[in-house]
C-alpha positions as CSV (number, residue, x, y, z in Angstrom):
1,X,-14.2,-64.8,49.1
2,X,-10.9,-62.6,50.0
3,X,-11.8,-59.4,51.8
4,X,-9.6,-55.9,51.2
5,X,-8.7,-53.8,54.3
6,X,-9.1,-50.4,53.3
7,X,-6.4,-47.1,53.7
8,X,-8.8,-46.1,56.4
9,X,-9.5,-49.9,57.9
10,X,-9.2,-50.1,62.1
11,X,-6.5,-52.7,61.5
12,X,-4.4,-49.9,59.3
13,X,-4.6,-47.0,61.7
14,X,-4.1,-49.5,64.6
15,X,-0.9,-50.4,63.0
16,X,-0.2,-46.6,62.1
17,X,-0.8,-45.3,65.5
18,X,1.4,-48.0,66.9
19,X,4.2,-47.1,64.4
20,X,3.8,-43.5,65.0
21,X,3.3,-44.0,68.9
22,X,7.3,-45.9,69.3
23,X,8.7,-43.8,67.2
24,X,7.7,-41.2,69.5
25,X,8.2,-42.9,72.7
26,X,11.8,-43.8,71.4
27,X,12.3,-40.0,70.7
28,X,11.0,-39.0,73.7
29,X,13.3,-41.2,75.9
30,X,16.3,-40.2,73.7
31,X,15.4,-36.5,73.8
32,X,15.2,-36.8,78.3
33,X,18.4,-39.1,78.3
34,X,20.3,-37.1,76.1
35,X,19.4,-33.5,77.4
36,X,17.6,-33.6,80.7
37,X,18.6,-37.1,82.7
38,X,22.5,-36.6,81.4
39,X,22.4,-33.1,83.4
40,X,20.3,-34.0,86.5
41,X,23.4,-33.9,89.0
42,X,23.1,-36.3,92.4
43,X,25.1,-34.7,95.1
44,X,25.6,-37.9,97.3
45,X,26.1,-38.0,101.1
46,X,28.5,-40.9,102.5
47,X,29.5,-41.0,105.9
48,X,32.8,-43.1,106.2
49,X,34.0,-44.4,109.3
50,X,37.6,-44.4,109.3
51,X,39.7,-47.1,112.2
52,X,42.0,-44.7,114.1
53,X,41.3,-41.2,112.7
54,X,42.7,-38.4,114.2
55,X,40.3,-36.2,115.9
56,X,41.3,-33.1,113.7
57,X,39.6,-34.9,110.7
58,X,36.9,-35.7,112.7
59,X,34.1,-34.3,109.9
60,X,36.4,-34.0,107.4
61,X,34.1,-33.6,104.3
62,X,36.2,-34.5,100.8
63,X,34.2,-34.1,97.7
64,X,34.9,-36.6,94.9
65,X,34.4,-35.7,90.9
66,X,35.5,-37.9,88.2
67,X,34.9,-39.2,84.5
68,X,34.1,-35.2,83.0
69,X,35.0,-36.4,79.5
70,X,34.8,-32.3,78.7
71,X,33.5,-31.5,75.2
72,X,32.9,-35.2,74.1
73,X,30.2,-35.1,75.5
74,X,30.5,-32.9,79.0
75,X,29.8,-29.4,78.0
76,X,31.3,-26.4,79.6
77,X,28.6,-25.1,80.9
78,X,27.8,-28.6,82.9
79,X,31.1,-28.5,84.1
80,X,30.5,-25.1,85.4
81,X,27.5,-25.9,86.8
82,X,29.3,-28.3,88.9
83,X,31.7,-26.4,89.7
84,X,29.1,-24.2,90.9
85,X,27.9,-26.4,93.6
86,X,31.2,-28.0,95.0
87,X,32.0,-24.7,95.8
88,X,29.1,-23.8,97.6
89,X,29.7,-27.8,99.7
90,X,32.9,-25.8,100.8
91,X,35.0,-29.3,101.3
92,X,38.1,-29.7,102.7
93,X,39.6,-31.4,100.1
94,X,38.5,-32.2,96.3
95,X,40.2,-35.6,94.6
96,X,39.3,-35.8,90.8
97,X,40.2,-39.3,89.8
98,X,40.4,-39.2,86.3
99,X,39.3,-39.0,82.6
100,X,38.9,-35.4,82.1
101,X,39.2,-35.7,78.3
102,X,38.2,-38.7,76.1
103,X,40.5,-40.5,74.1
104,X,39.5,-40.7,69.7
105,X,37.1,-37.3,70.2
106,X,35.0,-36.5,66.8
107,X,34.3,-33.2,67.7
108,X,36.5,-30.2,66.7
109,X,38.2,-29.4,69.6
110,X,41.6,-31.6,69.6
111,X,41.9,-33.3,73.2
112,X,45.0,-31.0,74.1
113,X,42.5,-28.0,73.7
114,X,40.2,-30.3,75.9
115,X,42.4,-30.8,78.8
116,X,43.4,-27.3,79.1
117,X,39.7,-26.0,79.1
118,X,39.0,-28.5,81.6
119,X,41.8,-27.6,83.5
120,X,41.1,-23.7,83.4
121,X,37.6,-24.6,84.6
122,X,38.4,-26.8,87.2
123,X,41.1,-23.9,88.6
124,X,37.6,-22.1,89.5
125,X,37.1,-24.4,92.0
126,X,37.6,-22.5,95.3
127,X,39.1,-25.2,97.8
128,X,42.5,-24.9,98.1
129,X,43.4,-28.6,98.5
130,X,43.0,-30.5,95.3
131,X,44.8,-34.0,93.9
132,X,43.6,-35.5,90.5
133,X,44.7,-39.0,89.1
134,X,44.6,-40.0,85.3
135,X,42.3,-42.2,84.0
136,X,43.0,-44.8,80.9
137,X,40.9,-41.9,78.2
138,X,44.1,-39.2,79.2
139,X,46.5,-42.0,79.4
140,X,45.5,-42.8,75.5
141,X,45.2,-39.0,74.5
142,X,48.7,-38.3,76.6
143,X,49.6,-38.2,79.7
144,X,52.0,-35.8,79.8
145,X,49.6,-33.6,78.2
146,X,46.5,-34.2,80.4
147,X,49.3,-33.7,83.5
148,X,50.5,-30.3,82.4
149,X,47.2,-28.8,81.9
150,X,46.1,-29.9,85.2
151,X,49.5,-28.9,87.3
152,X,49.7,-25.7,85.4
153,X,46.2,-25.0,86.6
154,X,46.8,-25.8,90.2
155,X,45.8,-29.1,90.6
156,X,48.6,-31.8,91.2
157,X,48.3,-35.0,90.3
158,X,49.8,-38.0,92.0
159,X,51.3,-41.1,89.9
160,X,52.3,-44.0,91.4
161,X,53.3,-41.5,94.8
162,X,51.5,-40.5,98.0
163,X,51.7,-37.0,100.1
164,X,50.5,-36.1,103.4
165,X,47.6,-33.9,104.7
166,X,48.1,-32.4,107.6
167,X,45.6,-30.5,110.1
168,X,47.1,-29.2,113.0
169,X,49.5,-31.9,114.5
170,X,47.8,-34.9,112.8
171,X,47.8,-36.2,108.8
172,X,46.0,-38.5,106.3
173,X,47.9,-39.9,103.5
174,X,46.7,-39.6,100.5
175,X,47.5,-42.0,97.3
176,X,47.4,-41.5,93.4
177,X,48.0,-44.8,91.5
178,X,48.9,-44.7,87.7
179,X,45.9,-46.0,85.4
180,X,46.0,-49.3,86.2
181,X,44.2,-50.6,82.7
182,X,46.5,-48.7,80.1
183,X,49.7,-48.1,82.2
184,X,51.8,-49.3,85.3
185,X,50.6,-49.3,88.7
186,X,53.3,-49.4,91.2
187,X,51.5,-49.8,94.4
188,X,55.1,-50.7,96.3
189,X,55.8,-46.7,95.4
190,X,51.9,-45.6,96.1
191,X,51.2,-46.8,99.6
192,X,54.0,-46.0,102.1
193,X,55.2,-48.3,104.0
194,X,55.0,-46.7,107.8
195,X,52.3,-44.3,107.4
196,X,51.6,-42.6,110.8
197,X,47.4,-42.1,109.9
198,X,44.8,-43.1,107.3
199,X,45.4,-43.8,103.8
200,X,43.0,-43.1,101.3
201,X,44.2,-44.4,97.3
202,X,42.7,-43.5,94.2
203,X,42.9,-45.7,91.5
204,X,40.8,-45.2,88.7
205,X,39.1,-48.6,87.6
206,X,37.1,-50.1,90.8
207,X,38.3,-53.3,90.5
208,X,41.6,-52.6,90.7
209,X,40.6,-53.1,94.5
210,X,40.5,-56.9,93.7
211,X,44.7,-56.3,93.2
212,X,45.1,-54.2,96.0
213,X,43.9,-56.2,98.7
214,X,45.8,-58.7,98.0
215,X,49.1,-56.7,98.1
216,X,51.3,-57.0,101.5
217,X,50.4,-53.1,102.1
218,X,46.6,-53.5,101.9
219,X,45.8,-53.5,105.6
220,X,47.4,-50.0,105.4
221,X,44.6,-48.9,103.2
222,X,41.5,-47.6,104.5
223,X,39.8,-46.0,101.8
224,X,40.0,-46.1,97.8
225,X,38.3,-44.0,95.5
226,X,37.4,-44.6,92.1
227,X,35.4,-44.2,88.6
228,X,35.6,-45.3,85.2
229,X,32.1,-47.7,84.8
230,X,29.9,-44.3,85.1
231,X,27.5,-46.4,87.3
232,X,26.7,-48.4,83.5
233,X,25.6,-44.9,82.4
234,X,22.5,-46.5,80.9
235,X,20.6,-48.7,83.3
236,X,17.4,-50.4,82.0
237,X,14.6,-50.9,84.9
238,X,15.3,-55.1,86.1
239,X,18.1,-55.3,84.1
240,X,20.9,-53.0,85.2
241,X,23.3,-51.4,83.0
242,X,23.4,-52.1,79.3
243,X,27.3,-52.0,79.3
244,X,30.4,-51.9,81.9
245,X,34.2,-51.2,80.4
246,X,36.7,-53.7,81.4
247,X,38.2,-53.2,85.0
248,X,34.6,-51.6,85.9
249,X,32.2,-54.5,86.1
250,X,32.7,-55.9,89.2
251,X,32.2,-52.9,91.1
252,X,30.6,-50.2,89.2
253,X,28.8,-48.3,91.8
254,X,28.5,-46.8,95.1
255,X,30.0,-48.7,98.7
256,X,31.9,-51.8,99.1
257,X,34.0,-53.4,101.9
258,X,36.7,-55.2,102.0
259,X,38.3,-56.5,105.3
260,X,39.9,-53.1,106.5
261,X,39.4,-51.5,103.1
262,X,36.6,-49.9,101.9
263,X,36.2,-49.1,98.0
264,X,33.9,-46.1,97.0
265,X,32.9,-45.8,93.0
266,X,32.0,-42.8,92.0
267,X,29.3,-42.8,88.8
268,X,30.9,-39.7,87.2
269,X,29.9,-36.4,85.2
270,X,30.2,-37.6,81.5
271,X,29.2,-40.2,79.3
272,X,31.5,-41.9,76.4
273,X,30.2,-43.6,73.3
274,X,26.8,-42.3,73.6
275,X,25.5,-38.8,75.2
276,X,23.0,-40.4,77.2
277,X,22.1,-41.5,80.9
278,X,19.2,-43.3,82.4
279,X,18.1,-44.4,85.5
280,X,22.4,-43.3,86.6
281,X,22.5,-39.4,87.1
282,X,26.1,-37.8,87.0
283,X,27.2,-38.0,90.8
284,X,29.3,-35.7,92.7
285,X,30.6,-37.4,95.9
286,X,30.6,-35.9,99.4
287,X,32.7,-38.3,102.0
288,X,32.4,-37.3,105.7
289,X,35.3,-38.8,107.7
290,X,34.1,-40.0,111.0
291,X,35.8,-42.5,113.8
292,X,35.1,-46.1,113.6
């Protein structure tokens, strides 16, 4: 004898409520990645010990920011909100190593409207001091374009050069590598060759640093700076981040060492492909120079 399960059997409305219940849950974490976890900004403390640095940078606090992707899917008022903060750190140098604007945007602002408004925004920021690298998003939507918005605006940006900061009769060199995924990196032109105090380099992609130390200038470099993995952006609890981009897998997040070099990987502001973070806030870096 077959038996019929009713509309209203336990074994329906079990499987209803189950239904109903993921679809929910799935919503739910969508709705707090998307709106509340993609805004929840980690200011992150690093003391770095720096081998022979001169006692005027003794304390010298740099604040990193990278990887805005502004209006796909940063919004202005994020970035202002960030801006916000750094200011009140009051750093003594800001480096912002790359992808202010992201390459094949859907929205309706064209990425030359993007990297002026970024630009414009980041002029705000009140430290006088400030050197920006591109990453391989302006290289693809132009890097002559992304560059004039940002020097126009106040903010140099190094490629493939160096330039020294000074504070009273000592000086740190400080790097800017072209993208090294999407154009040519000419470290022989980056690092100099006799510098007289430390060298920090940024270089957008983190493992880059796999290159670098095996160049005959490496023992000159004591600190690079990077972002481009955005931490994974989406890390799942045991299993780590859904997906890394290419040069960003290695070394996606936070310190390394290397011999004399140490690498720092900044996790970023935006997000690219999807608006969403988990368990990876957007990070703003501050780096407090001490002695070795």
């Amino acid at each position: 004898m077959s038996v019929q399960l009713s509309q209203n059997s336990p074994a329906r409305i079990s499987r209803r409520k189950f239904l109903v219940g993921t679809g929910a849950g799935i919503a739910g974490l969508a709705l707090y990645s998307g709106e509340i976890a993609r805004h929840e900004l980690d200011i992150v403390e690093r003391p770095i010990a720096i081998r022979n640095l001169p006692g005027p940078f003794h304390g010298y606090r740099i604040v990193q920011i990278s990887d805005i992707h502004l209006e796909e899917f940063t919004e202005p008022f994020f970035l202002e909100h960030v801006i916000r903060r750094v200011n009140a750190l009051t750093p003594d140098l800001i480096l912002l190593t790359g992808d202010f604007v992201t390459m094949g945007a859907v929205n309706f602002f064209s990425e030359s409207h993007a990297a002026y408004h970024c630009a414009e925004l980041l002029a705000t920021l009140t430290c006088p001091l400030r050197y920006a690298i591109l990453g391989n998003h302006d290289i693809a939507v132009g890097a002559p374009v992304v560059t004039r918005a940002l020097e126009s605006n106040g903010i140099p940006v190094l490629l493939n050069s160096f330039i020294a900061v000074e504070r009273k009769d000592a000086r740190i060199w400080l790097c800017g590598v072209q993208d090294p995924a999407t154009a040519v990196p000419l470290l022989d032109a980056t690092i100099p060759d006799k510098p007289d105090g430390p060298v920090i380099l940024m270089a957008h992609e983190p493992d880059f640093a796999d290159i670098v130390v095996q160049h005959p200038r490496a023992p000159l470099v004591d600190l690079m700076l990077s972002g481009h993995s955005h931490g994974g952006q989406v890390r799942l609890p045991f299993l780590g981040p859904l997906v890394l981009p290419p040069m960003g897998k290695k070394y996606y997040e936070g310190h390394y060492q290397f011999n004399n070099m140490q690498l720092y990987v900044n996790r970023g502001i935006g997000t690219v492909g999807i608006p969403f973070r988990l368990n990876c806030p957007p990070e703003v870096t501050v780096l407090t120079l001490n002695p070795a």
